[in-house]
C-alpha positions in Angstrom: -102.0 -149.7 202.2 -102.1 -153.5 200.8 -100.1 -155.9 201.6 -97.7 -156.7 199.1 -98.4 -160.2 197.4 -95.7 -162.5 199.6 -94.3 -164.7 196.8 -93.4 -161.5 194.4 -89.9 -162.6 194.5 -90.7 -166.2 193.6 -93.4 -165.3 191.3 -90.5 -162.9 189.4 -87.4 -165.9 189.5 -90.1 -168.3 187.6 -90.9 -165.8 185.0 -87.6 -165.1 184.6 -86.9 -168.8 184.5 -90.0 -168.6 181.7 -88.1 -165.8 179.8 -85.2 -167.5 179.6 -86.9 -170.9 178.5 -89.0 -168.6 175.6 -85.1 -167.6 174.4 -84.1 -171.0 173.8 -87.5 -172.0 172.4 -87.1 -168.9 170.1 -83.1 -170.0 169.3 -84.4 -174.0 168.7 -86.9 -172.9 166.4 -84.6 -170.3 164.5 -82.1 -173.2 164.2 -84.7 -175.3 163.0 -86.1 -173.2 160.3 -82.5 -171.9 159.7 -81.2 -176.1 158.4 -84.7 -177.1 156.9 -84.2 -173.9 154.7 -80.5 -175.1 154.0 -82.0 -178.6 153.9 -84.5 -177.4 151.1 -81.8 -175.0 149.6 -79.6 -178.5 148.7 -82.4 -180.1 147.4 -83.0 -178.0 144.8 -79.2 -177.6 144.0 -79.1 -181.2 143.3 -81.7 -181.3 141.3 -80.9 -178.9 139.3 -77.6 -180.4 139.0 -76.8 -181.8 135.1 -76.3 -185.5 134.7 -75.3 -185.9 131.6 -72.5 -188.4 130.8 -70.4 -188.4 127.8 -67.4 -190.5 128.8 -66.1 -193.1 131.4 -64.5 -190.2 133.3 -67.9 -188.0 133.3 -69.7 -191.6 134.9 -67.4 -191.8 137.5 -67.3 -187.9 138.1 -71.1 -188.1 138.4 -71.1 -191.3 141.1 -68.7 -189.9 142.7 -70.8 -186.3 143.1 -74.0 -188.3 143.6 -72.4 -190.6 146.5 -71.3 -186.9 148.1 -74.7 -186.3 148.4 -76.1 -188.7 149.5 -73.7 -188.8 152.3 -74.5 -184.7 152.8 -78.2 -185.3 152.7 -78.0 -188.1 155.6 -76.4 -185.7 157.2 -78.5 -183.2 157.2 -81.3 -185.2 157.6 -79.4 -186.4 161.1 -79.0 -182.8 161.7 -82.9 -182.1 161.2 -83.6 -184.8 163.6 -81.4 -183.4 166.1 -82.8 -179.8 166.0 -86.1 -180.8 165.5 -85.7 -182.9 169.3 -83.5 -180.3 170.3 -86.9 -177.5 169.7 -89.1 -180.2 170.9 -86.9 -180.4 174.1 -86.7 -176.3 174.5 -90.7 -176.4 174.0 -90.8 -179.0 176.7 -88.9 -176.8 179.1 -90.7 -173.5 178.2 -94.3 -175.7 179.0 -92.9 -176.6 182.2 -91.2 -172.8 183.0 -94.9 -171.0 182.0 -97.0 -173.6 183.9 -94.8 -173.2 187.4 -95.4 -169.8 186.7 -99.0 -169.2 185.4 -99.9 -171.1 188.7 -97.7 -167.9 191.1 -99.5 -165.8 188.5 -103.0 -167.2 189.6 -102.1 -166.8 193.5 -101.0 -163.3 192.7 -104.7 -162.4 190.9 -105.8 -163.8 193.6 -103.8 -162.0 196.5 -105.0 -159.2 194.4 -108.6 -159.4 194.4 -108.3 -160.2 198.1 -106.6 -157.1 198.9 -108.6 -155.1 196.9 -111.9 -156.5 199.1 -110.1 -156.1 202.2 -109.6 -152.5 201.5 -112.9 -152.1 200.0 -114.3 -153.4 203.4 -111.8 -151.1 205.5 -112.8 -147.9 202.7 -116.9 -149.0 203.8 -116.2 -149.2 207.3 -114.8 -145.8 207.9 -117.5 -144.7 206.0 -120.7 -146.3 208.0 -118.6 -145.3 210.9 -118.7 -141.2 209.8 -122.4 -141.8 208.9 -123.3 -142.7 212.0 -120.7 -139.9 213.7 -122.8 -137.7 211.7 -126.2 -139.5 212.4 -125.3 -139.0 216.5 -124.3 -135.4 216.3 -127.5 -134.6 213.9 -129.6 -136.3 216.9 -127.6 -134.3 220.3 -127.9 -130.9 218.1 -131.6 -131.3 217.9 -132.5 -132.7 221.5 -132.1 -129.2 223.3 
C-alpha cells in the first residue's frame, strides 16, 4: 500500500486558504463591476439630464443640481479607486494563497510518481522473484 503523501493536511489548509482568497477575489471584483456599472449608469443620467434655463430660479436650480454632481461623481470616482485597490489587494492575496499552494501541489505530484515507482519496483520484484521460483522447480523436476 503507498504511503500517504505526509503534508496532505498542509497541502489541504493552503488550498483552503486559496479557496477562501478566490472568494474575496470573486466579491472584489463583483463590487467593482457592481459601482463602475452604477458609475456608468450616472453618467448617462446626467447627461441626459435637460439644461434648459428660462429664469433666474431655473439658473440657480440647475447650478445647484450640477454642483450635486459633481460632488456625487468625486465620490464615486473615490469609491472606484477604493474598490479597484481593494480587487487589486484581494488579487494580490489569491497570487500569494495559489503560489504557497501550487508549490505542496508540486511535492504532492511528486510524492505521487515516487510511490507509484516504488510500488512498480515492489510489483517487478515479486515477479522476477516467482519467475525464478518457477525457473528452480522447472530445473529439480527434470534432473531425476
Amino acid at each position: 500500500m503507498p504511503r500517504s503523501f505526509p503534508l496532505a493536511g498542509l497541502l489541504r489548509l493552503k488550498q483552503l486558504h486559496q479557496d477562501a482568497a478566490a472568494v474575496d477575489l470573486a466579491q472584489a471584483n463583483s463590487r467593482s463591476s457592481a459601482h463602475t456599472a452604477r458609475q456608468n449608469a450616472a453618467h448617462l443620467d446626467l447627461q441626459e439630464t435637460p439644461s434648459d434655463v428660462s429664469n433666474a430660479a431655473a439658473l440657480s436650480a440647475v447650478a445647484a443640481a450640477r454642483a450635486s454632481s459633481r460632488s456625487m461623481l468625486s465620490e464615486l470616482a473615490a469609491v472606484t479607486v477604493q474598490n479597484q485597490a481593494a480587487a487589486e489587494a484581494a488579487q494580490a492575496a489569491y497570487n500569494l494563497a495559489r503560489a504557497e499552494s501550487v508549490r505542496l501541489e508540486k511535492l504532492a505530484t511528486k510524492h505521487r510518481e515516487r510511490a507509484a515507482v516504488e510500488e512498480l519496483h515492489a510489483e517487478q520484484t515479486i515477479l522476477d522473484e516467482l519467475a525464478v521460483t518457477s525457473w528452480h522447480r522447472g530445473r529439480q523436476v527434470a534432473k531425476p
